[in-house]
C-alpha positions, 0 to 999 in steps of 0.5 A: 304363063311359062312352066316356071310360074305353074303351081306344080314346079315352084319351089316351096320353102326358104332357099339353102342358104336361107335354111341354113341360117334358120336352121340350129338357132340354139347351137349358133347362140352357144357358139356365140356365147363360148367365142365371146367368153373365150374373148373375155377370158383372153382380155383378162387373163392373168399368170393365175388364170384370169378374172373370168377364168377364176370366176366360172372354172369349175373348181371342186373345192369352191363348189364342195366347201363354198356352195359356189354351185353356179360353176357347176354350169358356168365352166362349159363356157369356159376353154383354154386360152393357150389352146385354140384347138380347144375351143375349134374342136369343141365347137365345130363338133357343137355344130355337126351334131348338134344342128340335126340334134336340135331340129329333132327336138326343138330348140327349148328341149335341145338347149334343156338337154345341153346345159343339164347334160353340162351339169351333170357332166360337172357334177360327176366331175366333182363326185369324183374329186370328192373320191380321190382323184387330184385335179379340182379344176375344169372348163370346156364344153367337151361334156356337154358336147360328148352327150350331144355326140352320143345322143346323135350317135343313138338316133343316126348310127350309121351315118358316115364322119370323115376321120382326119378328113379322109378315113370314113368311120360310122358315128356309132363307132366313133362315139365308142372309140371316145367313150372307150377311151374315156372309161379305160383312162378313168379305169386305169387310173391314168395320168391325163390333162383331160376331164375324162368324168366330165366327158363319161358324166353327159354320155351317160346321161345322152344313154339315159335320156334316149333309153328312157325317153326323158323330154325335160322341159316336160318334166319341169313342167310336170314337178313346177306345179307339184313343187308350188303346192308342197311350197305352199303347205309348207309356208302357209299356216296350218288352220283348223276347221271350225265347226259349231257343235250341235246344240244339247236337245231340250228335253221337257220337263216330264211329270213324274207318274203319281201311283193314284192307288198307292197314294190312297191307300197310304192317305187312308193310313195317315187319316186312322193315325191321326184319328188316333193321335192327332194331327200335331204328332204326324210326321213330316212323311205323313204330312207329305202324302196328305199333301200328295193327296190334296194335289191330287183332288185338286187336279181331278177338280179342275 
């Protein structure tokens, strides 16, 4: 057996190019998914945009005042057509950061935290529309991708990116050249083709995310159960619990207590007043002790 078949010295595991096909599966199938669109978009695009394009961008005033809410998600897939840049840097980005990213999380949390991250950033997009700012239309993956780059910045600050492939900068900084940009754009109030909300809209959500320790699949998981119940009080009709009353006791007839004593005493005074006037002038009070009376000798008979 040569050294090369013994336990100790085998190599265990998928090759490197093995690796690097299992590894970022998430990623890959968004990249995919952003190439293919970009493709569709260019197939159908038009002097007003386009039929993919007009359908997913994410526009301000179809969201607010249609309840067209899907392009709320559905614009980062979107990029500019006339712009190739766009969709290259967007994605090779996507894929230096978020590989490590995704094998960090697993695949299902990395792809929750993409297309919320992708949400959000739309929504902050729209919010500040709604306060004044004059462009109502929007696409690219650059917010999403921005909370991606931040939340690897967080996890590996100090690792080193070539800059213009030659100027070696940690990501920590770049991630806070971007971002500062992005703020002091949005602050000064400066004309710019750039979303700059939609980018500040995923960092902040990437810093909420990594201080809080969020896991989002475990918070749907935790609100899914809590969210059927309330459904199902909400739905279901309200029943009363029917409970039988208790019956009235019974209660025995109790016979009443006969003063034996006083019913004598008031017979004798019937039988001399009858002596005296005759049974026929007895009142009906009379006749009733008498017959009190009577009852009485009848029970000590028996």
């Amino acid at each position: 057996m040569g050294i090369n078949d013994r336990d100790y010295v085998r190599r265990e595991g998928p090759s490197f190019l093995g690796s690097f096909a299992e590894r970022g599966m998430i990623c890959k199938w968004l990249i995919g998914i952003n190439v293919v669109v970009f493709v569709l978009q260019l197939l159908t695009s038009d002097s007003e945009g386009g039929l993919v394009t007009n359908a997913l961008v994410l526009n301000a005033d179809r969201v607010v005042f249609h309840g067209e809410i899907w392009r709320l998600l559905t614009y980062a897939f979107l990029h500019d057509t006339g712009n190739i840049f766009h969709l290259l840097f967007n994605m090779l980005f996507l894929w230096w950061f978020g590989s490590d990213v995704e094998d960090m999380y697993g695949p299902r949390e990395f792809l929750a935290f993409y297309l919320v991250s992708a949400v959000l950033g739309g929504v902050a997009f729209t919010a500040a529309y709604l306060l004044g700012s004059p462009s109502n239309l929007c696409l690219g993956a650059s917010g999403a991708v921005t909370a991606v780059l931040v939340l690897y910045a967080f996890h590996y600050p100090r690792r080193i990116i070539y800059v213009f492939m030659f100027l070696p900068v940690p990501i920590w900084l770049f991630a806070l050249i971007l971002v500062g940009r992005d703020a002091y754009t949005l602050l000064s109030r400066q004309a710019s083709m750039v979303a700059v909300t939609v980018h500040l809209g995923g960092a902040a959500f990437a810093f909420v995310y990594y201080k809080q320790q969020l896991r989002i699949i475990s918070l749907f998981q935790g609100l899914w159960p809590s969210f059927l119940a309330t459904r199902r009080r909400l739905v279901r009709p309200h029943l009363r619990v029917y409970r039988e009353e208790a019956p009235e006791p019974i209660r025995a007839a109790v016979a009443p207590v006969i003063d034996e004593d006083r019913i004598k005493v008031e017979m004798d005074v019937v039988l001399e007043k009858m002596s005296r006037v005759g049974r026929e002038n007895l009142t009906e009070n009379d006749l009733n002790v008498l017959r009190r009376a009577s009852e009485i000798l009848r029970r000590r008979r028996t």
